[in-house]
mmCIF file as gemmi writes it, N, C-alpha and C atoms, coordinates in Angstrom:
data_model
loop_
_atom_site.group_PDB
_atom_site.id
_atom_site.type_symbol
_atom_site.label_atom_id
_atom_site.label_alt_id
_atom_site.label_comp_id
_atom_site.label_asym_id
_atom_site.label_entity_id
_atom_site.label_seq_id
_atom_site.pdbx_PDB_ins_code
_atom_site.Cartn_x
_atom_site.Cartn_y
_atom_site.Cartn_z
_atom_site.occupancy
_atom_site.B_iso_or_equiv
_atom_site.pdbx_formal_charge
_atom_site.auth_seq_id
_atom_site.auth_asym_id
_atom_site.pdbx_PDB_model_num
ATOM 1 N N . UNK Axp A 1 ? 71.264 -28.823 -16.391 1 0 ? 1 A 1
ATOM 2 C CA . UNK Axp A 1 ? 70.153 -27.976 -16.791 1 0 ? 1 A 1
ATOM 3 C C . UNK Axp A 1 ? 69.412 -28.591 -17.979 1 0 ? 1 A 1
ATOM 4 N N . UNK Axp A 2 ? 70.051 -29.166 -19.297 1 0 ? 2 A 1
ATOM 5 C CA . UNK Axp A 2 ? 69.527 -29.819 -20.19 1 0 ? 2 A 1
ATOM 6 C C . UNK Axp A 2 ? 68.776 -30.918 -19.338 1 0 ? 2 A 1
ATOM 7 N N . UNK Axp A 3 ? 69.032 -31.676 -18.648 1 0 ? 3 A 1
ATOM 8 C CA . UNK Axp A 3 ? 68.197 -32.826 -18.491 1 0 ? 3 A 1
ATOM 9 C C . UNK Axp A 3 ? 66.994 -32.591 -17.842 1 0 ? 3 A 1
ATOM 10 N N . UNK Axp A 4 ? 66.992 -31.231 -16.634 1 0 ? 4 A 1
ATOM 11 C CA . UNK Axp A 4 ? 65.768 -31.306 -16.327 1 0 ? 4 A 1
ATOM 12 C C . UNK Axp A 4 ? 65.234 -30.544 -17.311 1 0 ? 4 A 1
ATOM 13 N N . UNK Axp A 5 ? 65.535 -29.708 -18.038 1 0 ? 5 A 1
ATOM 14 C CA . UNK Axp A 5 ? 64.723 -29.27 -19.397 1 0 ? 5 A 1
ATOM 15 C C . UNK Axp A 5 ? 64.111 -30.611 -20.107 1 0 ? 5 A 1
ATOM 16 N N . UNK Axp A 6 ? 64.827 -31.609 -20.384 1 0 ? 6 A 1
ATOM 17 C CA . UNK Axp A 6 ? 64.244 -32.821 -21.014 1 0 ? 6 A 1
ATOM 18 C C . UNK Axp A 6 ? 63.133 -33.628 -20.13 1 0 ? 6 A 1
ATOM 19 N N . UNK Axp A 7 ? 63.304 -33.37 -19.015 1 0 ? 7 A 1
ATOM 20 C CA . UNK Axp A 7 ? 62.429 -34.465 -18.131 1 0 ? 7 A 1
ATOM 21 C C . UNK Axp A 7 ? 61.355 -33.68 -18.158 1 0 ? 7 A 1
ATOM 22 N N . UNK Axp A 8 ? 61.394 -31.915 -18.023 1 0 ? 8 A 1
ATOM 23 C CA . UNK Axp A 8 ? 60.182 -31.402 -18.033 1 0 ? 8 A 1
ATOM 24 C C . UNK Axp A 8 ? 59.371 -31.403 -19.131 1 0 ? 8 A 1
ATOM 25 N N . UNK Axp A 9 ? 60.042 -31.237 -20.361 1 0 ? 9 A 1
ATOM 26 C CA . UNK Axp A 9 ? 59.643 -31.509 -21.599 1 0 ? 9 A 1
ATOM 27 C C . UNK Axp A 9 ? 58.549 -32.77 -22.024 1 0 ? 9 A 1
ATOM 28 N N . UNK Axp A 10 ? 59.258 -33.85 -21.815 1 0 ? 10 A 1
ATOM 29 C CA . UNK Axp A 10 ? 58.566 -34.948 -21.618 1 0 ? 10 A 1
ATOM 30 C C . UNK Axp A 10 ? 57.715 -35.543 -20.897 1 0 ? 10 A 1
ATOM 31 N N . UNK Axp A 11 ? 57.807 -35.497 -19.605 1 0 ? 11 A 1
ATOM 32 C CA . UNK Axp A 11 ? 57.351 -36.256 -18.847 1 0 ? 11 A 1
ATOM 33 C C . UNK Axp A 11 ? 56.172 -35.719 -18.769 1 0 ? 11 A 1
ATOM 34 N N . UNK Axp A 12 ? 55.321 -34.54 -18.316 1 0 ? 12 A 1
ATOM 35 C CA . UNK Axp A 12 ? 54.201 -34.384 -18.451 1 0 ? 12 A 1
ATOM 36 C C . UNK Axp A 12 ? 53.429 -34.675 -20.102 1 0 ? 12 A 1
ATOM 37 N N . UNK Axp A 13 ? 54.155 -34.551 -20.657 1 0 ? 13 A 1
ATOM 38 C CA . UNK Axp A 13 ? 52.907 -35.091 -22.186 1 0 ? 13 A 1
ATOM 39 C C . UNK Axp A 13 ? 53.098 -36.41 -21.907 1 0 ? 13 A 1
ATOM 40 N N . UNK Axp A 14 ? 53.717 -37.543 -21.265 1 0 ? 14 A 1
ATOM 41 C CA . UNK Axp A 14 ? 53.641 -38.82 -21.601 1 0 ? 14 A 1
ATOM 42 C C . UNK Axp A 14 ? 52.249 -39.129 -20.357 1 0 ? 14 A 1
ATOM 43 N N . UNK Axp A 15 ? 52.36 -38.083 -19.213 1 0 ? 15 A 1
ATOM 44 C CA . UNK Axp A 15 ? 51.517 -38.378 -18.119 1 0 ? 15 A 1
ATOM 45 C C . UNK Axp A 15 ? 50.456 -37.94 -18.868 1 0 ? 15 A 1
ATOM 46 N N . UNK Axp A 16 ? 49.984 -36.834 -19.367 1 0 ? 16 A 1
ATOM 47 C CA . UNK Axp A 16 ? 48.531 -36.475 -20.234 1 0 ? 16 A 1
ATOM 48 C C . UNK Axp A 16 ? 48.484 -37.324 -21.031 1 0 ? 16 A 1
ATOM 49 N N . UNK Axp A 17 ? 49.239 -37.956 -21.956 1 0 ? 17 A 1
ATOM 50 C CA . UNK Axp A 17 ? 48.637 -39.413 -22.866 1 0 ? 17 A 1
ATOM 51 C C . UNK Axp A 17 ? 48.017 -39.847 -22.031 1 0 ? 17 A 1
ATOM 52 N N . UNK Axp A 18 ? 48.692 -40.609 -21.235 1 0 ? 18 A 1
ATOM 53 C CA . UNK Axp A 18 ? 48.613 -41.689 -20.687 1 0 ? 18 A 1
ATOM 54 C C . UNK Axp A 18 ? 46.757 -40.984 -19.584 1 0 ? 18 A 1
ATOM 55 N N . UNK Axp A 19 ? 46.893 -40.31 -19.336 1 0 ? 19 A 1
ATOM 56 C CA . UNK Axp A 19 ? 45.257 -40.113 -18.265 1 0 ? 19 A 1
ATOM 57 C C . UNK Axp A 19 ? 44.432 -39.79 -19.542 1 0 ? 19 A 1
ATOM 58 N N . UNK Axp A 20 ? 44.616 -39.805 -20.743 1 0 ? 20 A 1
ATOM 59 C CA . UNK Axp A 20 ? 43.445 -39.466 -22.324 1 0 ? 20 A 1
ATOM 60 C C . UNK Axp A 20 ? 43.19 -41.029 -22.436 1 0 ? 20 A 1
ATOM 61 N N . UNK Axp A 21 ? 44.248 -41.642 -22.501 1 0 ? 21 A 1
ATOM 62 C CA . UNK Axp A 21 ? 44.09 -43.34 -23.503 1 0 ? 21 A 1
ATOM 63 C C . UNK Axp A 21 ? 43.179 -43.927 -21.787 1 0 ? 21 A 1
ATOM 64 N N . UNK Axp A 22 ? 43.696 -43.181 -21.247 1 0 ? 22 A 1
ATOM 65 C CA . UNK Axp A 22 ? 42.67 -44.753 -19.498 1 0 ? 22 A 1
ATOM 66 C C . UNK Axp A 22 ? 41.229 -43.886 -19.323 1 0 ? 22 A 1
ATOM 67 N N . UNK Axp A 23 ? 41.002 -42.354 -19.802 1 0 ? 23 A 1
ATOM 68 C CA . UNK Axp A 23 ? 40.045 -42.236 -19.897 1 0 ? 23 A 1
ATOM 69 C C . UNK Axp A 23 ? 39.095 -42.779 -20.699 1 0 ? 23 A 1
ATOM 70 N N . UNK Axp A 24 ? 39.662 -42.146 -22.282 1 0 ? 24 A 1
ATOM 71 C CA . UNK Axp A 24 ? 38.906 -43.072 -23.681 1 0 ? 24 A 1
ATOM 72 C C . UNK Axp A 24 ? 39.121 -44.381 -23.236 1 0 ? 24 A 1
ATOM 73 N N . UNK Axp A 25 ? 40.016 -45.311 -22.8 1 0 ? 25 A 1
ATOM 74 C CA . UNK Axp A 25 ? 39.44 -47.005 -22.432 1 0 ? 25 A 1
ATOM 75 C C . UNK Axp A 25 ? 38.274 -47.248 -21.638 1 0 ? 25 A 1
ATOM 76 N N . UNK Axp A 26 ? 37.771 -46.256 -20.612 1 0 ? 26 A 1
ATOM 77 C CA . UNK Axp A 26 ? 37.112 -46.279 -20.043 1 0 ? 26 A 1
ATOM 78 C C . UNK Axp A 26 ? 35.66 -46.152 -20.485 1 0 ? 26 A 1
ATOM 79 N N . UNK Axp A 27 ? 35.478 -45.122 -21.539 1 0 ? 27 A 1
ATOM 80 C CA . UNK Axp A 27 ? 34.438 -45.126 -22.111 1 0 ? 27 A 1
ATOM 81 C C . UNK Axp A 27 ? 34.595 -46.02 -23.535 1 0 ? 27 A 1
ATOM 82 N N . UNK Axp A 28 ? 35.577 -46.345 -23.746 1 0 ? 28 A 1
ATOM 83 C CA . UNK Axp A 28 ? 34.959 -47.521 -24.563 1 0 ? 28 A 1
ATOM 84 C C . UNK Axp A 28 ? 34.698 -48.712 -24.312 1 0 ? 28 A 1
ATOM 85 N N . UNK Axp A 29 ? 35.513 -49.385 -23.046 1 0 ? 29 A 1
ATOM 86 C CA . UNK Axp A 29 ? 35.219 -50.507 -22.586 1 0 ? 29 A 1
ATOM 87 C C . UNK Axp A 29 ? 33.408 -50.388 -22.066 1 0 ? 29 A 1
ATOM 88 N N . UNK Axp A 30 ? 33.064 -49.031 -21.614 1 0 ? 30 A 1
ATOM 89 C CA . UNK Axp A 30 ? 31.416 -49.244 -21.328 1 0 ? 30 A 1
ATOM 90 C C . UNK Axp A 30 ? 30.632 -49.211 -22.868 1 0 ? 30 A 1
ATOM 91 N N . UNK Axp A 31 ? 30.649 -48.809 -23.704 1 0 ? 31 A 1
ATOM 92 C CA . UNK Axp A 31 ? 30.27 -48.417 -24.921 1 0 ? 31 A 1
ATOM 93 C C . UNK Axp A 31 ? 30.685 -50.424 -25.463 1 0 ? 31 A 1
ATOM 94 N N . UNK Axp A 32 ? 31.688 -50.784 -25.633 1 0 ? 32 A 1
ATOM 95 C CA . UNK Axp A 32 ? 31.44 -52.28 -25.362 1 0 ? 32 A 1
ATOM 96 C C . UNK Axp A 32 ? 30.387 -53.367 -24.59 1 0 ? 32 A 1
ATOM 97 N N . UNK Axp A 33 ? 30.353 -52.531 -23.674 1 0 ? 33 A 1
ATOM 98 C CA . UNK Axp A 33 ? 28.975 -53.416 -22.973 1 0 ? 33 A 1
ATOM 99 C C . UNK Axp A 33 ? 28.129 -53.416 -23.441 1 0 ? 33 A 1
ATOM 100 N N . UNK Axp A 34 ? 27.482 -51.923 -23.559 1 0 ? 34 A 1
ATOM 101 C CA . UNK Axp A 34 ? 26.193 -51.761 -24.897 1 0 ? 34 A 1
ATOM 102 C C . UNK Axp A 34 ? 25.391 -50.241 -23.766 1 0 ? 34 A 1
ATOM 103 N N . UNK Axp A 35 ? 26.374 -50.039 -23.313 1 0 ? 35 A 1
ATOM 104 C CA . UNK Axp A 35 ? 26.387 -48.669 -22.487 1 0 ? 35 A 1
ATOM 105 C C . UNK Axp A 35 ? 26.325 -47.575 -22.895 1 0 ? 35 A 1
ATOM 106 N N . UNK Axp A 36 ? 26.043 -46.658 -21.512 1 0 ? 36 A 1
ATOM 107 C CA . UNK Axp A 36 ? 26.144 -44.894 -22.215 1 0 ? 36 A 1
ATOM 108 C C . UNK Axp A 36 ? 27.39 -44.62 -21.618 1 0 ? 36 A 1
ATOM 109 N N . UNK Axp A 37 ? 27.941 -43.733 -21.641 1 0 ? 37 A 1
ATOM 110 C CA . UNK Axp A 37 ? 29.763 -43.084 -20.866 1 0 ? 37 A 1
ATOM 111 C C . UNK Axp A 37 ? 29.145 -41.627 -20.778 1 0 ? 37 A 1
ATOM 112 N N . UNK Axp A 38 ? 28.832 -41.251 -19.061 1 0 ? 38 A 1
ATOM 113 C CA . UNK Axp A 38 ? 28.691 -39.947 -18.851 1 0 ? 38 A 1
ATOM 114 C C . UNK Axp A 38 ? 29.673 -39.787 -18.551 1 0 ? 38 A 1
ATOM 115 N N . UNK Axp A 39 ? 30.174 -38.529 -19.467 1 0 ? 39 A 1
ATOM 116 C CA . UNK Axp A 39 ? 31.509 -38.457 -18.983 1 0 ? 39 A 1
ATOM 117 C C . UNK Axp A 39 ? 31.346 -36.933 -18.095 1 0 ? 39 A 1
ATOM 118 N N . UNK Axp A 40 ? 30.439 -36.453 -17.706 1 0 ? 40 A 1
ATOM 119 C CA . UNK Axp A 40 ? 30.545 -35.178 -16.569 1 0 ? 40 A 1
ATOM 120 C C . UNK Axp A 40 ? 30.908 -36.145 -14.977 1 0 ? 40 A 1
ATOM 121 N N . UNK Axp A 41 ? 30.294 -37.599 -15.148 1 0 ? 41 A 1
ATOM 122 C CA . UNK Axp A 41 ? 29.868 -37.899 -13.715 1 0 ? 41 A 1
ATOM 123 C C . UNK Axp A 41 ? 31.307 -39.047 -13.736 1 0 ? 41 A 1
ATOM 124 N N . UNK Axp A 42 ? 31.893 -39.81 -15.12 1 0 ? 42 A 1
ATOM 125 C CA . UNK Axp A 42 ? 32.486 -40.72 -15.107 1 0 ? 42 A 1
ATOM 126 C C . UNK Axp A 42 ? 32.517 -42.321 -15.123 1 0 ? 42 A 1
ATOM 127 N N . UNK Axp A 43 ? 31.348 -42.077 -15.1 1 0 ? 43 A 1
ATOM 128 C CA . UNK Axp A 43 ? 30.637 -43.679 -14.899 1 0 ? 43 A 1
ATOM 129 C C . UNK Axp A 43 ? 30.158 -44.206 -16.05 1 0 ? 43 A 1
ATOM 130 N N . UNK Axp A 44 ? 29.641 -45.556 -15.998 1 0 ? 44 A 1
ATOM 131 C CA . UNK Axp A 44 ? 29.004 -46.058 -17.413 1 0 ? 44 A 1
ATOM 132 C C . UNK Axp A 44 ? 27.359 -46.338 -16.881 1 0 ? 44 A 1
ATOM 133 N N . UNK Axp A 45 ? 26.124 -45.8 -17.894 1 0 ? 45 A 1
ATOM 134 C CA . UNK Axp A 45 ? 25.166 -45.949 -17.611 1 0 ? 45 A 1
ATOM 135 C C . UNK Axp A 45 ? 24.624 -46.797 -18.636 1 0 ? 45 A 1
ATOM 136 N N . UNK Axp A 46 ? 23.969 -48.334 -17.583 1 0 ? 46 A 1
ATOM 137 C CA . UNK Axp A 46 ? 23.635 -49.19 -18.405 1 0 ? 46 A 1
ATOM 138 C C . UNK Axp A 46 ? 22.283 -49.33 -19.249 1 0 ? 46 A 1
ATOM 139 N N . UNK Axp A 47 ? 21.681 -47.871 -18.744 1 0 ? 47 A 1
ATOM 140 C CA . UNK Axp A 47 ? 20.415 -47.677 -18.292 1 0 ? 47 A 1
ATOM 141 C C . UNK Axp A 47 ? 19.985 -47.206 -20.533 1 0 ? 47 A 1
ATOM 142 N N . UNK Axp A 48 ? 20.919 -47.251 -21.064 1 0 ? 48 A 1
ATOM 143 C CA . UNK Axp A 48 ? 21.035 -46.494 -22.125 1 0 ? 48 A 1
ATOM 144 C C . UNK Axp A 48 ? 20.467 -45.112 -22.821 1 0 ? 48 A 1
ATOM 145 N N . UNK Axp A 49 ? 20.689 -44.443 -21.308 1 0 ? 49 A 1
ATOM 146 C CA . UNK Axp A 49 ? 20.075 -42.907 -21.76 1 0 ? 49 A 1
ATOM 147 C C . UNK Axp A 49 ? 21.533 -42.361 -22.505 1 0 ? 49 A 1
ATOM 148 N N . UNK Axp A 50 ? 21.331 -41.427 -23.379 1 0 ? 50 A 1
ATOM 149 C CA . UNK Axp A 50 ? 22.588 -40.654 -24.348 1 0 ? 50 A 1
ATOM 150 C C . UNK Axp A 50 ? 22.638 -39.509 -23.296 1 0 ? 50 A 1
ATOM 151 N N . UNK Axp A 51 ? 24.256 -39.73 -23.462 1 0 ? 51 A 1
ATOM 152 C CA . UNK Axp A 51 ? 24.842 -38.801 -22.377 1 0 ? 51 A 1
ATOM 153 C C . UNK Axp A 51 ? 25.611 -37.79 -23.573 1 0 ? 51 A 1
ATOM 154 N N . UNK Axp A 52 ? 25.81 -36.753 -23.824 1 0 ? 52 A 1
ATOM 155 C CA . UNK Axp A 52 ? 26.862 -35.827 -24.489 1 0 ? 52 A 1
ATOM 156 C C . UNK Axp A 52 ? 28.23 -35.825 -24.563 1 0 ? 52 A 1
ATOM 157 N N . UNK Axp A 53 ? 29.135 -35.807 -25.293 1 0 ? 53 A 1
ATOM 158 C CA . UNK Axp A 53 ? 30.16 -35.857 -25.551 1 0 ? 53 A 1
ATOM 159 C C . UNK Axp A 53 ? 30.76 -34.583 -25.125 1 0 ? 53 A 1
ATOM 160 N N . UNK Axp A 54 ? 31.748 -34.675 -23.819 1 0 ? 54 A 1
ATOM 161 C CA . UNK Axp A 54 ? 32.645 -33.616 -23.178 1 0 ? 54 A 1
ATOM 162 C C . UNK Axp A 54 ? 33.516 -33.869 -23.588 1 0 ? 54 A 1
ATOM 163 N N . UNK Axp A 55 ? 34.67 -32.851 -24.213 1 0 ? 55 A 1
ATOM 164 C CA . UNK Axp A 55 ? 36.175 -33.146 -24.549 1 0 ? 55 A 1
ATOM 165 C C . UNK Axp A 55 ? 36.703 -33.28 -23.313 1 0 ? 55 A 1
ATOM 166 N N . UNK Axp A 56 ? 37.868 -34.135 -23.285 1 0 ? 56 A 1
ATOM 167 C CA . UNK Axp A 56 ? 38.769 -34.229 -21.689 1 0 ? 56 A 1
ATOM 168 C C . UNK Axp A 56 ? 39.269 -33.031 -21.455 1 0 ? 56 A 1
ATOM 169 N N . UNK Axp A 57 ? 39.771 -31.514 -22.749 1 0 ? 57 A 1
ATOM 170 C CA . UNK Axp A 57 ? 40.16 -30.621 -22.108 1 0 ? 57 A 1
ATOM 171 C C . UNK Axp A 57 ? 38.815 -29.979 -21.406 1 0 ? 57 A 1
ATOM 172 N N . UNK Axp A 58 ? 37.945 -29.86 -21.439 1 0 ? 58 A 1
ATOM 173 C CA . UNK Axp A 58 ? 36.648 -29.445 -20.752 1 0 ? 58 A 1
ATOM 174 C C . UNK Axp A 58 ? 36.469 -29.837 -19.19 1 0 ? 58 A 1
ATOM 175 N N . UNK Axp A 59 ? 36.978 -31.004 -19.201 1 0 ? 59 A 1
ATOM 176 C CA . UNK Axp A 59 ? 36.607 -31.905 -17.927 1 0 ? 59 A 1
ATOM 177 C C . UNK Axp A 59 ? 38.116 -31.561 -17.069 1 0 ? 59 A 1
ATOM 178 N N . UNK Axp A 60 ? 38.92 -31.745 -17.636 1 0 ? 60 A 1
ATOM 179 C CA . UNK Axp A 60 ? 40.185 -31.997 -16.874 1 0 ? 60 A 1
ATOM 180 C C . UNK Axp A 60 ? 41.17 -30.533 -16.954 1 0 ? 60 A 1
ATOM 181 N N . UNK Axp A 61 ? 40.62 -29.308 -17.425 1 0 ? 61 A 1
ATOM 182 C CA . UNK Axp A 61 ? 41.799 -28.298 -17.785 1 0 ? 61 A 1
ATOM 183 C C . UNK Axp A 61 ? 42.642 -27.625 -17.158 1 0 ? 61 A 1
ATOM 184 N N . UNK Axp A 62 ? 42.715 -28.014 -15.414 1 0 ? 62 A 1
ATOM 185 C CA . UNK Axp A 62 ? 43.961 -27.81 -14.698 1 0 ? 62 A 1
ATOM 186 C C . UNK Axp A 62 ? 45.391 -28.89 -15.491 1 0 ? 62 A 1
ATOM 187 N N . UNK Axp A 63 ? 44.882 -29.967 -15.418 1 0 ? 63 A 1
ATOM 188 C CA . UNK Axp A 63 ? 45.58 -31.158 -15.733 1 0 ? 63 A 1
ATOM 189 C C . UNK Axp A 63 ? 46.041 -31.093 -17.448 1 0 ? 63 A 1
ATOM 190 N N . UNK Axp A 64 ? 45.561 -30.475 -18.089 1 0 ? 64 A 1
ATOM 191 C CA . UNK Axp A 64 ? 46.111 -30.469 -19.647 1 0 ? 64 A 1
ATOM 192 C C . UNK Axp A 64 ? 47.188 -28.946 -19.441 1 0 ? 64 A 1
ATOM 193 N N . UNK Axp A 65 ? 45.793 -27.791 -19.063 1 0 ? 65 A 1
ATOM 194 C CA . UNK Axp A 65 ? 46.951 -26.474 -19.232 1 0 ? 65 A 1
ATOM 195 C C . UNK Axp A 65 ? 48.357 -26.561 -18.292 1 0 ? 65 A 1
ATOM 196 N N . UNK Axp A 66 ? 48.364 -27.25 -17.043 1 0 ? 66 A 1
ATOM 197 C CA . UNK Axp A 66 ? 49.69 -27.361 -16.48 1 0 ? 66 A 1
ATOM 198 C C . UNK Axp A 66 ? 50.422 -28.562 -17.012 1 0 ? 66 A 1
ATOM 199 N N . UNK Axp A 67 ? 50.114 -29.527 -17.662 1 0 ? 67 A 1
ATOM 200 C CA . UNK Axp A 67 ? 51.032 -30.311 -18.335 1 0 ? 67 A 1
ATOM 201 C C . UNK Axp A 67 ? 51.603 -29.374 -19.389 1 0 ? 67 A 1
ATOM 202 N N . UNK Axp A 68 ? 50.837 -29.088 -19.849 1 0 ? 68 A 1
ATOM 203 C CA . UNK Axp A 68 ? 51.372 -27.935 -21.284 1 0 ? 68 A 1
ATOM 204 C C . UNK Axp A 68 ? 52.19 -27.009 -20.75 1 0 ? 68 A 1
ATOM 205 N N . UNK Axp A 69 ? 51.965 -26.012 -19.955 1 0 ? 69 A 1
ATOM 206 C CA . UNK Axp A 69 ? 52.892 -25.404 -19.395 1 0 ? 69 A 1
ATOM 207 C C . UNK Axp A 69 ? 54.207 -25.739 -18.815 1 0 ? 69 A 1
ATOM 208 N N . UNK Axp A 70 ? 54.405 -26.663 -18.416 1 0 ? 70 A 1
ATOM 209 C CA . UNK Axp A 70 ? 54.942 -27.5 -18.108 1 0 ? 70 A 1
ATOM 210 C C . UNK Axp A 70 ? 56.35 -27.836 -19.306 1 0 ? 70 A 1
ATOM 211 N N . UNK Axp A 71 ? 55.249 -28.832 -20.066 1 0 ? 71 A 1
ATOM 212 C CA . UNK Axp A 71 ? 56.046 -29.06 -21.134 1 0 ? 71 A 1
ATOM 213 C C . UNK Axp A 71 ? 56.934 -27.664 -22.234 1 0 ? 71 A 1
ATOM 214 N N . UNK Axp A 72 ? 56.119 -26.308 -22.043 1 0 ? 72 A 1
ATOM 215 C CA . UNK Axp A 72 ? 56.95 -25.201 -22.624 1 0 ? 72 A 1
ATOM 216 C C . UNK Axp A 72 ? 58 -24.337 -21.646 1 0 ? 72 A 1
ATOM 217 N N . UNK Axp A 73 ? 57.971 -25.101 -20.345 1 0 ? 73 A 1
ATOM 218 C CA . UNK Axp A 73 ? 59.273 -24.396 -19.407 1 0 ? 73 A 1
ATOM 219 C C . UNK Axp A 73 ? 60.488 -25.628 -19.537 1 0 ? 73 A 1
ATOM 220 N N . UNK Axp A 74 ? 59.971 -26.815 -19.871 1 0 ? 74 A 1
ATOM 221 C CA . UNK Axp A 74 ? 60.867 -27.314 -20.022 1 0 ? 74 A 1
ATOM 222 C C . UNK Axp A 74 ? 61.44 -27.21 -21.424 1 0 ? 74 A 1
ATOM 223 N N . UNK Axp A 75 ? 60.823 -27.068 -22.644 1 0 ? 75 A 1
ATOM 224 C CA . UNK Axp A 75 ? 61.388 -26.23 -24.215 1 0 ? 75 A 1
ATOM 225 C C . UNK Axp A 75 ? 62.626 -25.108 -23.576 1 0 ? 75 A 1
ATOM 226 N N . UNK Axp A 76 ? 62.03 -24.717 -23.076 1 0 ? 76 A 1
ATOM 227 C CA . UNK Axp A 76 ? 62.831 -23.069 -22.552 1 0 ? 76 A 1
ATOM 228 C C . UNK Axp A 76 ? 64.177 -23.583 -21.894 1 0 ? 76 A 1
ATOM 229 N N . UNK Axp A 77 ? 63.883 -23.931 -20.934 1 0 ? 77 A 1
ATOM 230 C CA . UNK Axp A 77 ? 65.062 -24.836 -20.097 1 0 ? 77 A 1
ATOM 231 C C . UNK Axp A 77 ? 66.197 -25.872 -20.828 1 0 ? 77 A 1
ATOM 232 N N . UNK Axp A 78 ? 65.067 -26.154 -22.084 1 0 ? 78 A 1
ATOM 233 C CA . UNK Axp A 78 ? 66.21 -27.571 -22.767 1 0 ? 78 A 1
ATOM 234 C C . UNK Axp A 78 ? 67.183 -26.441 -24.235 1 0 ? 78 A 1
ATOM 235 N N . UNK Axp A 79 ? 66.248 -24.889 -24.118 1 0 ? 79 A 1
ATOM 236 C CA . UNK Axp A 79 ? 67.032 -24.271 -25.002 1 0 ? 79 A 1
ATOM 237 C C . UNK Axp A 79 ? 68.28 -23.557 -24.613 1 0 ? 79 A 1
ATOM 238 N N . UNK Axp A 80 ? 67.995 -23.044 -23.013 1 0 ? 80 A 1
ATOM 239 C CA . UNK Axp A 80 ? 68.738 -22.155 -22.477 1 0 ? 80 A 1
ATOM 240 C C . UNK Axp A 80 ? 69.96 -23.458 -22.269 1 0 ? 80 A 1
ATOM 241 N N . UNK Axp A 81 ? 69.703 -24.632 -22.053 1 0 ? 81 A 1
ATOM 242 C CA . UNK Axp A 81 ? 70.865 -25.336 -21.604 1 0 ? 81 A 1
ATOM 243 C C . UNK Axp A 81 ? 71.718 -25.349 -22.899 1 0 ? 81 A 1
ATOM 244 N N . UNK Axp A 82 ? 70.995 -25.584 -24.29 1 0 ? 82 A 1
ATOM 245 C CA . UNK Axp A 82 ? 71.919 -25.514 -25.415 1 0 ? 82 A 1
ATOM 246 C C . UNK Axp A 82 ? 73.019 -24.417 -25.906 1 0 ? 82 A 1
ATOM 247 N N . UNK Axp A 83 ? 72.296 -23.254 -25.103 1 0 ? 83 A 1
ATOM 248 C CA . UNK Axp A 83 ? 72.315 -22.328 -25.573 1 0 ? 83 A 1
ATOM 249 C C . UNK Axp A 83 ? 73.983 -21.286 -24.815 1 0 ? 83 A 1
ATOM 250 N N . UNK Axp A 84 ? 73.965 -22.398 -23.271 1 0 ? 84 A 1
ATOM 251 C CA . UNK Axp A 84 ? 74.901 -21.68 -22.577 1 0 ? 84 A 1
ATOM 252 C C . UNK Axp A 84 ? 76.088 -22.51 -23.002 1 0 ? 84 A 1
ATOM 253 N N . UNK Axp A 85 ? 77.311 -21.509 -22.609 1 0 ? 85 A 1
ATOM 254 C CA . UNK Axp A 85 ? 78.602 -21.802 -23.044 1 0 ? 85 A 1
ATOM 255 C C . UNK Axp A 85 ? 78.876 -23.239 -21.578 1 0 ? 85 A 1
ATOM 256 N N . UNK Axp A 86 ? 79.717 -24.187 -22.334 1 0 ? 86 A 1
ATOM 257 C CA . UNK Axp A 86 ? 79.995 -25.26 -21.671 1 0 ? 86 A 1
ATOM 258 C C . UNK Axp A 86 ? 81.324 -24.457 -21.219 1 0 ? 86 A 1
């Protein structure tokens, strides 16, 4: 019971890092070019019209609130395992 409490715990915040840092690479590698980063559509526009700044929880909030959730059933799970008599 502790371990899948730990795997749940973890593993979704390392998967939400990890889709934040390949998003932000994404718009910075275009912003390197000398680009715009729409980030509603995802693409880089070379065209240099200013696109607005969306937070990723805006864009993505199935994918953050169920990682999060996620990560607090597995808290629960990694407490109840401490918590029961061996």
């Amino acid at each position: 019971m502790l371990r899948l409490g730990l795997i749940l715990l973890v593993v979704p915040a390392l998967l939400l890092m990890g889709g934040y840092f390949y998003d932000l690479s994404l718009a910075d590698a275009c912003l390197d070019q000398g680009g715009s980063w729409n980030y509603q559509a995802a693409e880089c526009d070379a065209a240099g019209a200013d696109h607005p700044f969306v937070p990723f929880m805006v864009r993505h909030p199935l994918i953050v609130n169920g990682s999060m959730l996620l990560s607090v059933v597995g808290l629960l799970i990694c407490m109840a395992g401490l918590y029961r008599r061996r």
